[in-house]
MIGU-85952 format. One record per residue: z, y, x of N, C-alpha, C, CB in turn; residue number from 1; residue in one letter. Coordinates in steps of 0.2 Angstrom, whole numbers, always signed. Glycine has a CB too. Layout:
<sites>
+-------+-------+-------+-------+-------+-------+-------+-------+-------+-------+-------+-------+-------+--------+
!   n_z !   n_y !   n_x !  ca_z !  ca_y !  ca_x !   c_z !   c_y !   c_x !  cb_z !  cb_y !  cb_x ! torba ! kolmar !
+-------+-------+-------+-------+-------+-------+-------+-------+-------+-------+-------+-------+-------+--------+
!     Z !     Y !     X !     Z !     Y !     X !     Z !     Y !     X !     Z !     Y !     X !   NUM !      A !
...
+-------+-------+-------+-------+-------+-------+-------+-------+-------+-------+-------+-------+-------+--------+
</sites>
This chain:
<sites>
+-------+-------+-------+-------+-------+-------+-------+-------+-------+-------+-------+-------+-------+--------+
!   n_z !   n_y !   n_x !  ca_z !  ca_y !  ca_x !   c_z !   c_y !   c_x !  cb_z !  cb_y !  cb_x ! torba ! kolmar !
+-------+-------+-------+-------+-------+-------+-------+-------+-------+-------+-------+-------+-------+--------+
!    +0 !    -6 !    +4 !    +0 !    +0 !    +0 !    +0 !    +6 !    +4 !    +6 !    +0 !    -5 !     1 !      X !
!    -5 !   +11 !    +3 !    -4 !   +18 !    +6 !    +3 !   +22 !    +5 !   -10 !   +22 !    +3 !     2 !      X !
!    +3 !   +24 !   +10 !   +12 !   +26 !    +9 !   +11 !   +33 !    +5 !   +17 !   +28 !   +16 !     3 !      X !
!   +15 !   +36 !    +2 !   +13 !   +43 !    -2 !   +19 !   +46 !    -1 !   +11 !   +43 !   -10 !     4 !      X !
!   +17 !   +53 !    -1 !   +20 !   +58 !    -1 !   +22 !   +61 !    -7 !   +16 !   +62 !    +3 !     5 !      X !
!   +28 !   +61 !   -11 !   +30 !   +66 !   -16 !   +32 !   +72 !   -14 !   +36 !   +64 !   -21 !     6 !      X !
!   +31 !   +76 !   -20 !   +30 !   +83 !   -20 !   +36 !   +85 !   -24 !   +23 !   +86 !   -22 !     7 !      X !
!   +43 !   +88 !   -23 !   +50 !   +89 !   -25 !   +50 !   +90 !   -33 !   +54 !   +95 !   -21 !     8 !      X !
!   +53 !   +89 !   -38 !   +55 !   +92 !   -44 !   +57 !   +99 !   -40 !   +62 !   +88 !   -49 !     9 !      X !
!   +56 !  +103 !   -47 !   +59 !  +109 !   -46 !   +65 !  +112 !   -48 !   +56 !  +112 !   -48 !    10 !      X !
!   +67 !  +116 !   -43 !   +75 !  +116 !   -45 !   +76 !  +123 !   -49 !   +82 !  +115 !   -38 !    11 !      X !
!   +80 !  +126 !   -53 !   +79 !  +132 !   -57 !   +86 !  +135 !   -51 !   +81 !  +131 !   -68 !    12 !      X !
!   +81 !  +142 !   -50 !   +83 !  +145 !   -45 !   +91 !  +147 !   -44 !   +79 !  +151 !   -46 !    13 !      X !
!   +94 !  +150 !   -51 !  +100 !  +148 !   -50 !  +105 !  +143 !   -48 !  +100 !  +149 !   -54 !    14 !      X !
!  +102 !  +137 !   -46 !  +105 !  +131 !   -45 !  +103 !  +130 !   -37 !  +102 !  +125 !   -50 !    15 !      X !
!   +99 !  +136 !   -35 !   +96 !  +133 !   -27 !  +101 !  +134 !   -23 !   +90 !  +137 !   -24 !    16 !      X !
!  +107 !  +137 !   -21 !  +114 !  +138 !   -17 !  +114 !  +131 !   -18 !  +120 !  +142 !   -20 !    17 !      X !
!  +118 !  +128 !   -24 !  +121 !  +126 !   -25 !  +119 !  +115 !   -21 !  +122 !  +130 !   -30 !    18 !      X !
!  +112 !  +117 !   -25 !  +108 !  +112 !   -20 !  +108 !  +108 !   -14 !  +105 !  +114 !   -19 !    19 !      X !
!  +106 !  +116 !   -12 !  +109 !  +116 !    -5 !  +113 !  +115 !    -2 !  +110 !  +120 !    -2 !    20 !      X !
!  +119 !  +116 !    -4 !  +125 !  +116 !    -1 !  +126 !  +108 !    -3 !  +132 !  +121 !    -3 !    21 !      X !
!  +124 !  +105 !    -8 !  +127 !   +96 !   -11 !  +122 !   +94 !    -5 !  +125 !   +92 !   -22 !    22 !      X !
!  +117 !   +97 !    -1 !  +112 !   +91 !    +2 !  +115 !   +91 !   +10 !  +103 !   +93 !    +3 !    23 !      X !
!  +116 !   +99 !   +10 !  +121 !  +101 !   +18 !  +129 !   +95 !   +18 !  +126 !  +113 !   +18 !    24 !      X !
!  +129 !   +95 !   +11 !  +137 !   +90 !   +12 !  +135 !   +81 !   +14 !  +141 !   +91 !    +2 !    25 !      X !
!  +129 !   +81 !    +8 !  +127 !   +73 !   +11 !  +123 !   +71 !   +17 !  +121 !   +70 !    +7 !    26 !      X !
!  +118 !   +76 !   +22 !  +118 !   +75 !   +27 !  +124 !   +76 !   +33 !  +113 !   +77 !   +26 !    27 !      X !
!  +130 !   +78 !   +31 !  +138 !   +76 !   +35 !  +138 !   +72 !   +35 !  +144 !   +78 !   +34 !    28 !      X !
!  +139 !   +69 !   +28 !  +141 !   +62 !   +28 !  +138 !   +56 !   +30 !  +143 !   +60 !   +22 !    29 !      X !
!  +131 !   +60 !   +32 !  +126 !   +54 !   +34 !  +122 !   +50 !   +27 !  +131 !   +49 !   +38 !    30 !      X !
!  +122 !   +54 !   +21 !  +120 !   +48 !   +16 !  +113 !   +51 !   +17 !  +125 !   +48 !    +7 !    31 !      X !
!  +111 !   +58 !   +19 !  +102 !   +59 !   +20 !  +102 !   +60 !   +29 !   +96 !   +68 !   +14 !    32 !      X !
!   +97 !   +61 !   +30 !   +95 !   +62 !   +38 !   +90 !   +67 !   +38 !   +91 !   +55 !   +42 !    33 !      X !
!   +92 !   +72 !   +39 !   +86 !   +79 !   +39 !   +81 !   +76 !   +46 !   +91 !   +89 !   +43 !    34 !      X !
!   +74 !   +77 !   +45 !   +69 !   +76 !   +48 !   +68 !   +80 !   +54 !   +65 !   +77 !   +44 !    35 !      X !
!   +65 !   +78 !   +58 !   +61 !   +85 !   +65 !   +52 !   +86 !   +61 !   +58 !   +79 !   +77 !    36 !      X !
!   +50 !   +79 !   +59 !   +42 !   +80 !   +60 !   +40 !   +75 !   +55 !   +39 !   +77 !   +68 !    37 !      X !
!   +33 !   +74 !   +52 !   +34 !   +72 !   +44 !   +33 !   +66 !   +46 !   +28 !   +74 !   +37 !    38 !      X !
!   +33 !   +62 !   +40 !   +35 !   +55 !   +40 !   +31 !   +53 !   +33 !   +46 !   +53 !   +40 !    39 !      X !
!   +29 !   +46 !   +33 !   +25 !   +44 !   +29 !   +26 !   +41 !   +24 !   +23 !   +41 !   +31 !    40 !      X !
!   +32 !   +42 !   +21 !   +33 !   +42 !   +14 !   +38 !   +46 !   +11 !   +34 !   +36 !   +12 !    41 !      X !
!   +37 !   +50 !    +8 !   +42 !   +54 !    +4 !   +43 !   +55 !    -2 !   +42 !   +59 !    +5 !    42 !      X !
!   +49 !   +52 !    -3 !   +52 !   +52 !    -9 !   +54 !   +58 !   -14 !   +57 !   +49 !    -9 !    43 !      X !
!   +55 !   +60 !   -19 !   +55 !   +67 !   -24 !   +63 !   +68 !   -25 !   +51 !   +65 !   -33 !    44 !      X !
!   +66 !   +72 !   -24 !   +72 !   +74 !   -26 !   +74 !   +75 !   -34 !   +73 !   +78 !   -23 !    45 !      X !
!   +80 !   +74 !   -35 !   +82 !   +75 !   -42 !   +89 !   +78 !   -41 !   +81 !   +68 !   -48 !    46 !      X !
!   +89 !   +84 !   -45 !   +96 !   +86 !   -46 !  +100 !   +91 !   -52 !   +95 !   +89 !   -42 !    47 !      X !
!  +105 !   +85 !   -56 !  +107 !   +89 !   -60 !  +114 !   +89 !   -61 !  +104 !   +89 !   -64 !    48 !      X !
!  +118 !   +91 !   -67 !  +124 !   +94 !   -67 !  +129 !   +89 !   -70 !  +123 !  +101 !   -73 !    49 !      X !
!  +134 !   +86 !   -66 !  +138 !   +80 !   -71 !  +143 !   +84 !   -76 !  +144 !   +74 !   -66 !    50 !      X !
!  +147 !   +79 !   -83 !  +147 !   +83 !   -86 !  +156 !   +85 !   -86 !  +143 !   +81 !   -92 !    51 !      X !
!  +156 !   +85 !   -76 !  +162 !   +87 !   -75 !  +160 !   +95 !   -71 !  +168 !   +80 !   -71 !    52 !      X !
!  +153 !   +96 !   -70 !  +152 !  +101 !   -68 !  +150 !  +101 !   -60 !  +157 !  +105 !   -71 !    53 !      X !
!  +151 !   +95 !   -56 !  +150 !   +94 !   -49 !  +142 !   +94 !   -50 !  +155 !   +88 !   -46 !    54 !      X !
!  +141 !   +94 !   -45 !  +131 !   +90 !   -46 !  +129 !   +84 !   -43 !  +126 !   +94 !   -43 !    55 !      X !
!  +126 !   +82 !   -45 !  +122 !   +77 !   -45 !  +116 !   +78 !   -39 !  +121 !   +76 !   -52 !    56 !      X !
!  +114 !   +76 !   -32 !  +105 !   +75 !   -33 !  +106 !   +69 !   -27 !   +98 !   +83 !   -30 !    57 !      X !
!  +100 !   +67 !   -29 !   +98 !   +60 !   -28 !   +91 !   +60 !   -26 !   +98 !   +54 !   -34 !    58 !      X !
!   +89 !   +54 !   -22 !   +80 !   +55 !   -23 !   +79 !   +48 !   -27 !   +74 !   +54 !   -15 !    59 !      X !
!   +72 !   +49 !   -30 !   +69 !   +46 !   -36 !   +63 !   +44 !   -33 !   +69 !   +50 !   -42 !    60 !      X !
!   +63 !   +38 !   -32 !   +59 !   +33 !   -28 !   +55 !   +30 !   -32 !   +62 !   +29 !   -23 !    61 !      X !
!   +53 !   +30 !   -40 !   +52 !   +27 !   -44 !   +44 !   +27 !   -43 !   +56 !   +30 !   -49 !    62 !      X !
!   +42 !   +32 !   -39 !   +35 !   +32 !   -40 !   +32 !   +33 !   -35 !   +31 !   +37 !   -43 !    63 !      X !
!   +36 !   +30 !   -29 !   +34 !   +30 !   -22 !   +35 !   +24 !   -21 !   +38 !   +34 !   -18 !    64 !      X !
!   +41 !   +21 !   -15 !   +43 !   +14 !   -12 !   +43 !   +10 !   -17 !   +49 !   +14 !    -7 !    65 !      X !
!   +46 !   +11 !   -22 !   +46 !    +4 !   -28 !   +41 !    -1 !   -30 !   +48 !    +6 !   -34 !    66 !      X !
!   +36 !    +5 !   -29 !   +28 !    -1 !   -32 !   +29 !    -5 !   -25 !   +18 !    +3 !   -32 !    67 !      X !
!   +30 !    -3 !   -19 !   +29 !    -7 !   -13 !   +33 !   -11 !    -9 !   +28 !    -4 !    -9 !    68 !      X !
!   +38 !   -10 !   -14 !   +44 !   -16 !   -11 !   +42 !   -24 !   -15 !   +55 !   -14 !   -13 !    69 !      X !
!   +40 !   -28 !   -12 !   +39 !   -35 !   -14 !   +47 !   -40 !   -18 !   +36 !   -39 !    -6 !    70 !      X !
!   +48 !   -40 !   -21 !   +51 !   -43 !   -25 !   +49 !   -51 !   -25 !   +49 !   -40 !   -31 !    71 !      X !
!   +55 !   -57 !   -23 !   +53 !   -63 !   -24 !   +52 !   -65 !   -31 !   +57 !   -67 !   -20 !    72 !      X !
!   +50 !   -70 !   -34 !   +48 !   -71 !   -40 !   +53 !   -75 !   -43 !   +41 !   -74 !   -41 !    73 !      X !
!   +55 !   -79 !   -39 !   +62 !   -84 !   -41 !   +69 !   -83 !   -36 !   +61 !   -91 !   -41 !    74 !      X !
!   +74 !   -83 !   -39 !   +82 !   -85 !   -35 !   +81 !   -89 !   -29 !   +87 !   -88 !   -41 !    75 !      X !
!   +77 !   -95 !   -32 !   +77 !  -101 !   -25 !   +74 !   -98 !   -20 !   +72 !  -108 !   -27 !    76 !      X !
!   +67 !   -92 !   -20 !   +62 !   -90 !   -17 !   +67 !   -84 !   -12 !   +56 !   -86 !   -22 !    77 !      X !
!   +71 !   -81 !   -14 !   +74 !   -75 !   -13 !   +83 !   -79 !    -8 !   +75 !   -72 !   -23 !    78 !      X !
!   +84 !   -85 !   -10 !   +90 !   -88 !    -7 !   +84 !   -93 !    -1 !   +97 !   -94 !   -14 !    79 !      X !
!   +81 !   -94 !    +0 !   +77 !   -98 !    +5 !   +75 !   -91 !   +12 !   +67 !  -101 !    -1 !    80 !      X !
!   +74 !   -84 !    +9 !   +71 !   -80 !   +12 !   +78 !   -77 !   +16 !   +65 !   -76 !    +7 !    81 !      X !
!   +85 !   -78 !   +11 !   +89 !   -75 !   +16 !   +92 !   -81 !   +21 !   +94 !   -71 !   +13 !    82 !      X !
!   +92 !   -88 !   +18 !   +95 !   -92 !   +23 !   +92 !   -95 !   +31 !   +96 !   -97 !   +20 !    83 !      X !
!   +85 !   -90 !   +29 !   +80 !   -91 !   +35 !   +81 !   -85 !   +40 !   +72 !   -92 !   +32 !    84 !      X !
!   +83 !   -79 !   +37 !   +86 !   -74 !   +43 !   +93 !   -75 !   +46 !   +84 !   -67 !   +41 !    85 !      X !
+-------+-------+-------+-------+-------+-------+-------+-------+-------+-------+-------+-------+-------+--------+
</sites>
């Protein structure tokens, strides 16, 4: 599969601080990896409001890597493929 590139949801301008700062917080923790130079697949960001008021973003890989991850077809197929690594 050609790898693809997504292009970000939009975030409503008011919310772009705040964004910010929840991605500056996950790449601390190490949960994203800010880039130097592009890379061959890129996944879409999503970001919104929980309804305790914190935020929420994630990426949404739904229309990228997911068609391309191979899925075994059976349990037996899938327990065979991890007792072999």
């Amino acid at each position: 599969m050609t790898p693809v590139q997504a292009r970000p949801h939009r975030c409503p301008v008011a919310e772009e601080l705040r964004v910010a700062e929840a991605i500056r917080d996950m790449e601390k923790q190490g949960i994203f990896k800010k880039v130097k130079k592009p890379k061959a697949w890129v996944s879409d960001s999503v970001s919104r409001e929980k309804p305790d008021g914190s935020l929420l973003v994630c990426i949404a890989p739904v229309q990228t890597m997911n068609k391309a991850i191979e899925v075994p077809s059976s349990l037996f197929q899938l327990l065979m493929n991890y007792c072999q690594s």
